[in-house]
N, C-alpha and C positions, 0 to 999 in steps of 0.2 A: 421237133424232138431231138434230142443230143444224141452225138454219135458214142454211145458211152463205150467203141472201144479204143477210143482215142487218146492218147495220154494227155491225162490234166483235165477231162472232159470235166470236173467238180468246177474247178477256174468259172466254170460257166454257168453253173448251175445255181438253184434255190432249194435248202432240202426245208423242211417241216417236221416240228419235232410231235408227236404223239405222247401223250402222258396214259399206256392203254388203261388203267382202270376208271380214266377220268373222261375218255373221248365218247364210245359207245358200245352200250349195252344189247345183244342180243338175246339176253333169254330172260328175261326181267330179275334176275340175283340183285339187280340193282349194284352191280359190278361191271365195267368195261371190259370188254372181251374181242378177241380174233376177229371170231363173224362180225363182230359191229363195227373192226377199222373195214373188214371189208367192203362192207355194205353204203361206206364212206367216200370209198376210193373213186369214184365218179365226183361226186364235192371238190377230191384235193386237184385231180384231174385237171376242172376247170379253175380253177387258182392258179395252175400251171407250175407247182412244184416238178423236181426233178425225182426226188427221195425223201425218203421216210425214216426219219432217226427213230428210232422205238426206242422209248425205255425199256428196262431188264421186261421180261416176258418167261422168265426162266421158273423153276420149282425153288419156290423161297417157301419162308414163314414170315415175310414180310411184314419182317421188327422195322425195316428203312424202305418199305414199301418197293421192294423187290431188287436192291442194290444189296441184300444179303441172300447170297445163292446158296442151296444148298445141292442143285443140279445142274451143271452146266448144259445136259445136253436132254432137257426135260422140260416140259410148258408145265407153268403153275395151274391147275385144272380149270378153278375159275377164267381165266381167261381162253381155256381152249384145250384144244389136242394139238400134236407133232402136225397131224393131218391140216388142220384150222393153218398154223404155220405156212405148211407148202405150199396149201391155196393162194395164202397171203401175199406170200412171193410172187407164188405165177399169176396171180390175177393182179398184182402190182405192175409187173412187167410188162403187161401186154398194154398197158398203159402209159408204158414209156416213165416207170415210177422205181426205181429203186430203193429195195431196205437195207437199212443201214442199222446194224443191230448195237446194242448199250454192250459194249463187254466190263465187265466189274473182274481186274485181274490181279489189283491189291491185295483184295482178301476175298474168304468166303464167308457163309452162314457158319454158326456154330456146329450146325446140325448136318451139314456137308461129309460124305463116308469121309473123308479126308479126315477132318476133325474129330470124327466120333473116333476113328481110328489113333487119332495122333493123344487121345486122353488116354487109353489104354496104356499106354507105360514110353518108358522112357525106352526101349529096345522096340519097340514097334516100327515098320521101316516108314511108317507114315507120319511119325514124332517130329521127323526133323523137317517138314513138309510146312512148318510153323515156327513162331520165333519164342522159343522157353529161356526162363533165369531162374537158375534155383534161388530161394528167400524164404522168409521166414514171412509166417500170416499177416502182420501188421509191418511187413518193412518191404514195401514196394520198390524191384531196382532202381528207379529212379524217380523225377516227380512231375516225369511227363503229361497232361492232362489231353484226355483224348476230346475230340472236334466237339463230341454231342455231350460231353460233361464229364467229370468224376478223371478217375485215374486210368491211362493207359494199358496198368497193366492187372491183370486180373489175375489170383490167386486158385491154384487146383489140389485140393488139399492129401486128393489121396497121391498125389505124384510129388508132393514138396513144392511146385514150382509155378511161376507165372507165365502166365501167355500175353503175348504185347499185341494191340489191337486201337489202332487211331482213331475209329468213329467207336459205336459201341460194341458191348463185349459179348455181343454176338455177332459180333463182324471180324473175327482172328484174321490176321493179316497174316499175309503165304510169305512164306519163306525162299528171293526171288534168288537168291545166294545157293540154294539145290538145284542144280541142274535137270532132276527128275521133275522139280517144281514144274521148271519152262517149259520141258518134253510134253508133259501133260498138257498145258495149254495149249502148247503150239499146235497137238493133236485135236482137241477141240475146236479151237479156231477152224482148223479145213475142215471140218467135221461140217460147220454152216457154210463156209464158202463152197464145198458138194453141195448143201441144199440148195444154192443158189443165193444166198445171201452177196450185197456189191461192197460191203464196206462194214465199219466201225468206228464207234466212238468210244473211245478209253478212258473208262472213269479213272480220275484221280490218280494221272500214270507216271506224273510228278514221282510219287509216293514210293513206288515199287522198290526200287534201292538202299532202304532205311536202315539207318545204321544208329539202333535206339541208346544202343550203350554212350556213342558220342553226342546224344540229344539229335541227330541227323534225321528228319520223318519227311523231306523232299531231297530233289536233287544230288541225292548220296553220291557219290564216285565213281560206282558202275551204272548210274543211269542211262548214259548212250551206248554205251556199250550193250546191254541188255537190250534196249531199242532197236537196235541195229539188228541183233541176230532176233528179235521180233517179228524185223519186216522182214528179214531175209529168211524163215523158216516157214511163218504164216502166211506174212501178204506177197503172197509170189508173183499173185497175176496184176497183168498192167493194167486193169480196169480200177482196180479195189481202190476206194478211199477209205483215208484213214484219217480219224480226226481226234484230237489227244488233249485233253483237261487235265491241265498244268494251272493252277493256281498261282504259283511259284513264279513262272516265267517273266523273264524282261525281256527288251527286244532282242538283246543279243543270244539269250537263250532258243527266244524262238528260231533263230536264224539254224541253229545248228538241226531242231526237230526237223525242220519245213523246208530246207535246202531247196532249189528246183532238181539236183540232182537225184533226189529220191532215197537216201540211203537210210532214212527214219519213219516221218508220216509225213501226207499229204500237208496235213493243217492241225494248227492247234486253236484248244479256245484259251484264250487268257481273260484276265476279270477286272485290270489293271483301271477300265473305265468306268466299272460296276461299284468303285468308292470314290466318286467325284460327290456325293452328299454323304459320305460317312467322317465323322473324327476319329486320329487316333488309328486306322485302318482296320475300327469292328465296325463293321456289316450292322448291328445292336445299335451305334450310336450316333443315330439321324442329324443331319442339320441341313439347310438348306442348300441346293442343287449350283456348286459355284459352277458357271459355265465356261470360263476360261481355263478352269483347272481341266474340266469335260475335254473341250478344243485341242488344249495343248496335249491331254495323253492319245487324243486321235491324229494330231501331226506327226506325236512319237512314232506310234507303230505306222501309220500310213508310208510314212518317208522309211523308216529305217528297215523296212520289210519289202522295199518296192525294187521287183527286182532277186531279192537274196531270200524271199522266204514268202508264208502264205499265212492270213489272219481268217478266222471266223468272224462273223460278223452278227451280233445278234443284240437284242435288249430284255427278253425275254428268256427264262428255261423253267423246269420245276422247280429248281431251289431259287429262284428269284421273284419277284413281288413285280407285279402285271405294269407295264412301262406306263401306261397311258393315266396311271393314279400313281407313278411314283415323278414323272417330269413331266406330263400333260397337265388335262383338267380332267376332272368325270363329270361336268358339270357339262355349264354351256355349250361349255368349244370340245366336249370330247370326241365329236367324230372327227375334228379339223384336227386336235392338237395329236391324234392317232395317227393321220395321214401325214402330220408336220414329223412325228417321230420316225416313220416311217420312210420320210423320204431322207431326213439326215442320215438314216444308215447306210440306207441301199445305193446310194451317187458314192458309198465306200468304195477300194479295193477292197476284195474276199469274198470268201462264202458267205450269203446269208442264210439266217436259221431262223425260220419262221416257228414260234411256238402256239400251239393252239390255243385258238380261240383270239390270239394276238390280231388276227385279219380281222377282229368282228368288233375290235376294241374295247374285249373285256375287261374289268375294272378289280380293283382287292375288294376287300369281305372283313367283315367285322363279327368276330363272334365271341360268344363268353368263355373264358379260357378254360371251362371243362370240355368243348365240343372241339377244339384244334386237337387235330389228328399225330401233325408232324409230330417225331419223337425228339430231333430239335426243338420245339417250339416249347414241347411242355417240359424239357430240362432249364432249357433258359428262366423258366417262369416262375419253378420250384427255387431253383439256386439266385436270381438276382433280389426274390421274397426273401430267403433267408440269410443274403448278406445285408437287409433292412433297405431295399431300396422303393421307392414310394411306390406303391401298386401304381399309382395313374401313370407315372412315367413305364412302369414296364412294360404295361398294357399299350401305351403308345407305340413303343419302338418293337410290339411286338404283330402291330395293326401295318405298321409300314412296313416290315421286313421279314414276316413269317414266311416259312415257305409255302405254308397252304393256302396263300393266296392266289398262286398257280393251280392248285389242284382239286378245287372248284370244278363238281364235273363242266363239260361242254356243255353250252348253249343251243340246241339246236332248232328246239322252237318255244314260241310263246305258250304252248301248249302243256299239259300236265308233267311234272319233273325234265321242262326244258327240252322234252322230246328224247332226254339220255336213256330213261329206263322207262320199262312198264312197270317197277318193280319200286322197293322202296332205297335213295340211293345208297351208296356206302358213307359219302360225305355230301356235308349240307350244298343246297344250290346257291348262288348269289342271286338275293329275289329279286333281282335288276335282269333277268333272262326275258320278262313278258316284255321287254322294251330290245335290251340289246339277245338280238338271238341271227341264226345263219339263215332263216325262212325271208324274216322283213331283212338281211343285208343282199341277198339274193334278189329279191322285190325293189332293192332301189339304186337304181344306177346311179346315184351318189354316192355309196355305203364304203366304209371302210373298206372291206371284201376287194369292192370292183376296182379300188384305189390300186389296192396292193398286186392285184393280178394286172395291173399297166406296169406299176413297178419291175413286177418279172419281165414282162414281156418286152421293155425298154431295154433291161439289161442283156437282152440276150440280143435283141437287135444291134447295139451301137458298140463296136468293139470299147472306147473309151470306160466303160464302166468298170472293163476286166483291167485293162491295160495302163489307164491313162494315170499319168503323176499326179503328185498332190501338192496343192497350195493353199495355204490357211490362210483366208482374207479376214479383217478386225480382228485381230485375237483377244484385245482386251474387252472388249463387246459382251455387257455382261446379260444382251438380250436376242443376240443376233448370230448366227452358226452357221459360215458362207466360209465355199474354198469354191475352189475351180482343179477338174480333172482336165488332162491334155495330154495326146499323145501327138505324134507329128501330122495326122492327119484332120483329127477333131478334138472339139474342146467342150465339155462342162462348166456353167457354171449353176450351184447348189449354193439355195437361200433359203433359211428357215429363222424365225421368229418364236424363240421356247418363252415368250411373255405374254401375259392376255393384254399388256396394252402394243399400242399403236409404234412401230422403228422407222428412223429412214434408212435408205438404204441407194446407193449408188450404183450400178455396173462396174465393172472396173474396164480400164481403158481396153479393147480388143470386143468387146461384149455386147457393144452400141446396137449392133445388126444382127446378134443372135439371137432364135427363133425361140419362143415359151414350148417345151415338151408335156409337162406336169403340173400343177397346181392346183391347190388344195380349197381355191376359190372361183369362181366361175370369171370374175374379171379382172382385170390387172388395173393399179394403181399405182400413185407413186410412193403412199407409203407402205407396210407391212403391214397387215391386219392380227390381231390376234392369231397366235401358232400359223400363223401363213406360211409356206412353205413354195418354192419355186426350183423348176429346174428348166437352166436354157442350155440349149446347143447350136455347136457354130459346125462348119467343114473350115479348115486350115486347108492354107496351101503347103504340100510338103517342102 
């Protein structure tokens, strides 16, 4: 168990992201709730996670399936009570598990006393709490379009003026330029850190500084600055991690959030290698997985953060489409090319983020475009239809990259609705649960599951995983994903094969005598087998 009150203790850690309406159901609503991550926490236990990212869990109307708050300091009922919460905590804890809560500090729900307040007039002290432009009905201040479709800014007719809001227009972005704005938050933040909460993940904290009138909707000007008095108002205590979703970031960006001197957040996530199969840099438009492009933006941030800042590490979250059907197979080699995916991450430097159901090598979902839930999913579907673009391709690139392909409840057994609910679900199952579920991966010491809990337990054995530098071996190797970690005591070397055919592959010189830790196959040969995956370690003399 980590010493979490140790500085940096995350540096060491594995957390696991929960999606709760999708993980477990306790009262049959057919909705994922409080009691049911409880009643789970023996499962993540033995997986050997450190923490629990939770998504929002807060009192929404969940138009963005709980990333629109209309409470900060309230459980949405469905999922629970205050009570269900504090259990959550302390019976996390005594497992040596830490919660890590979703903070959404952008913006709020429409429906937030804030906003209800801030439509009542322009003299209301809660008005300026938001970002208004007086205009006229049909002439929007500018022709910003927000993330999930249509226009930025929304029209309020008994006031004259617009509200500016980046995802939808029930998601009014706070106004981070009020000083009363931050007081507020920063009050709520310790508000969970007294419940016992250890950390945070900062949706979209890029965003906060937006400066609409200059077209500016990341990295505005006072970004770090407002970051700064963030951690210095809210995350006081040395235990707290803090982990920040910056879309925006490059490496030298990250450098300034993620300092080791602490004066921001622990770590950021960046997404920078989440469009090595996209063109164009939309997410919407598929093409095949080049792996050099892959390699090289993992050299960028590995080297340029080593040392001066700290990386997430992950393949998986709720807004992204299940790794093992976006660069594996779901076919033959899905439990191999699950374990192949898995081992390329984890031989990273950074934190990793295990997404559920990821350990069990869940798969995407195909369904008819009236049953996707996402509110992305079915804006995209209405607007790419009426700018004439051919159904089959929308449908395609909307089968690879929907975000409900993540949110698929949990698998947990073969058994009726996957063991999620007694109940009937909220969103459809993937009918691939009677095969892939956490009953038969628990049943078989081969299974993805058993894989990934060596994974943890490696990393926290062999200081090199935290520590050791990086070197990207073949980089033009359009089938092969080999570096070598090293610090002056021990050394990594990390082989994995993303093709279903056959690679050779050489040691590099120093490597002749190092020992096999890992693999994704029960014997070793001299060439790569399909998604084969290997990890060896030496002792250096210092």
């Amino acid at each position: 168990m980590l010493d979490k009150t140790k500085r940096g203790w995350w540096r060491s850690a594995v957390f696991y992201q929960i999606y709760p309406k999708s993980f477990q159901d306790s009262d049959g609503d057919g909705i994922g709730d409080l009691p049911g991550i409880i009643s789970r926490l023996d499962y993540l236990e033995k997986l050997g996670v450190d923490g629990i990212w939770l998504s929002p869990v807060y009192d929404s109307p969940q138009v963005d399936n709980g990333y629109d708050i209309s409470d900060y300091r309230a459980i949405w009922p469905p999922f629970g009570t205050m009570a269900d919460m504090e259990n959550l905590i302390a019976e996390a804890k005594k497992r040596g598990i830490s919660i890590i809560m979703d903070l959404v500090l952008n913006h709020t729900s429409d429906r937030h006393f804030w906003f209800r307040e801030a439509r009542k007039g322009k003299d209301n002290p809660y008005h300026d709490y938001y970002i208004w432009r007086t205009g006229a009905p049909d002439a929007p201040p500018n022709d910003l379009c927000a993330v999930f479709g249509g226009s930025m800014w929304t029209y309020v007719p008994e006031l004259g003026e617009y509200y500016f809001h980046q995802f939808a227009p029930e998601q009014p972005d706070l106004n981070w330029d009020n000083p009363k704005v931050r007081r507020e938050l920063y009050d709520m933040i310790r508000f969970w850190v007294e419940k016992g909460v250890e950390g945070f993940r900062l949706d979209v904290i890029d965003s906060i500084a937006k400066e609409p009138d200059r077209h500016i909707t990341s990295r505005g000007p006072h970004l770090h600055e407002y970051i700064r008095e963030l951690s210095r108002e809210a995350f006081r205590e040395e235990g707290l991690v803090t982990v920040g979703e910056a879309w925006s970031a490059d490496v030298e960006e990250a450098k300034r959030y993620s300092a080791p001197e602490g004066r921001e957040l622990s770590m950021i996530f960046q997404f920078e290698h989440t469009f090595a199969d996209c063109a164009h840099g939309d997410k919407w438009d598929v093409v095949p997985l080049s792996l050099p492009t892959l390699k090289r933006c993992m050299e960028r941030w590995q080297r340029g953060l080593h040392g001066k800042g700290w990386n997430s590490l992950f393949w998986d979250n709720h807004d992204l489409p299940r790794i093992v059907s976006r660069w594996g197979d779901e076919g033959e080699y899905r439990v191999v090319s699950a374990k192949m995916l898995a081992t390329a991450l984890h031989g990273l430097q950074g934190t990793p983020y295990i997404f559920q159901g990821e350990e069990l090598g869940m798969t995407n979902i195909r369904l008819p475009i009236e049953e996707y839930e996402d509110l992305e999913t079915r804006n995209r579907y209405q607007e790419q239809i009426a700018r004439g673009m051919p159904e089959a391709e929308v449908r395609s690139s909307i089968y690879a990259r929907s975000r409900d392909n993540a949110r698929t409840p949990m698998q947990w057994t073969g058994g009726e609705n996957a063991g999620f609910t007694t109940g009937k679900p909220w969103f459809v199952l993937n009918p691939n649960y009677k095969e892939i579920n956490a009953q038969a991966a628990l049943e078989d010491p081969d299974s993805v599951f058993y894989y990934y809990q060596a994974l943890i337990a490696l990393r926290k054995r062999y200081e090199v995983f935290r520590e050791g530098d990086f070197t990207l071996l073949e980089p033009d190797d359009e089938r092969l994903f080999a570096y070598t970690r090293e610090t002056e005591t021990e050394a990594l070397l990390v082989v994995c094969n993303f093709s279903r055919g056959e690679t050779a592959f050489s040691r590099p010189e120093g490597f002749g005598e190092a020992v096999p830790l890992l693999s994704n196959y029960p014997d070793a040969r001299e060439t790569l087998r399909p998604y084969e995956a290997r990890i060896y370690y030496r002792r250096r003399e210092p």
